[in-house]
C-alpha positions in Angstrom: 22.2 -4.5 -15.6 22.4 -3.1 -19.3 21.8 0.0 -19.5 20.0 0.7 -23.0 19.1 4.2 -24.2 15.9 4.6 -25.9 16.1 5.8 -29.5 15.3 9.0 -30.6 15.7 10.5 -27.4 11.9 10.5 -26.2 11.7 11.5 -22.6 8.2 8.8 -22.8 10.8 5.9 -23.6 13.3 6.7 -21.4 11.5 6.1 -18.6 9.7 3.2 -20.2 13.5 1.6 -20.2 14.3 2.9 -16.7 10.9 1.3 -15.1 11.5 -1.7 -17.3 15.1 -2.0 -15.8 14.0 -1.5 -12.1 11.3 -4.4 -13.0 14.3 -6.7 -14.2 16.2 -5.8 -10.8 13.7 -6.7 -8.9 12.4 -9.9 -10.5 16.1 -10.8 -10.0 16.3 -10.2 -6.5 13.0 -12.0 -5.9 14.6 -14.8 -7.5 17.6 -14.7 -5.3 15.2 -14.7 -2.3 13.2 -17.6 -3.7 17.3 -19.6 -3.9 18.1 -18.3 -0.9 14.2 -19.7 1.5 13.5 -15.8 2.0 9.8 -16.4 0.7 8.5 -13.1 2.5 11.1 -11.5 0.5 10.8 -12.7 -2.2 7.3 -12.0 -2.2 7.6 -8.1 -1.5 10.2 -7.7 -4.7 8.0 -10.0 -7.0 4.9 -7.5 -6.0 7.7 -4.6 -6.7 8.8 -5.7 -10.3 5.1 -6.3 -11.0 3.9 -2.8 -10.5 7.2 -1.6 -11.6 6.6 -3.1 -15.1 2.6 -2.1 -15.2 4.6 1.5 -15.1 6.4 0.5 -17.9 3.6 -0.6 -20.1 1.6 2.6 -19.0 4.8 4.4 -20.6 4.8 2.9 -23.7 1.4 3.5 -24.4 2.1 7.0 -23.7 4.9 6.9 -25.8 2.4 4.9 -28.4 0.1 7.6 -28.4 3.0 10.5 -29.0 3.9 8.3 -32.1 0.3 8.2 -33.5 -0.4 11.8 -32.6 2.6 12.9 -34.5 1.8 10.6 -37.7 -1.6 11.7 -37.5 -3.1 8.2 -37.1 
């Protein structure tokens, strides 16, 4: 896994990137499963990056709204 800091050092971002790398983990693994016939498996990390990466999105709308706060827009 990469590990990629967020610029500017937002606290908002940096969890975006962290929830966005958990979501990567996970869809690998699920994929792994799916290679390896371990359907239930692969079933419970899909469902895991998926919510994993909604978290993501809700963070970068936070961070979104922190930019266009700040810019006055």
């Amino acid at each position: 896994m990469i590990d990629i800091p967020a610029q500017g050092g937002s606290p908002v971002l940096d969890e975006a990137a962290r929830e966005l790398q958990a979501a990567q983990h996970d869809a690998r693994v699920a994929f792994d499963c799916i290679a390896l016939g371990d359907f239930d498996r692969a079933h419970t990390h899909a469902l895991t990056a998926a919510s994993t990466a909604t978290r993501a999105v809700t963070a970068l709308a936070a961070a979104l709204a922190e930019v266009g706060q700040a810019t006055g827009r």
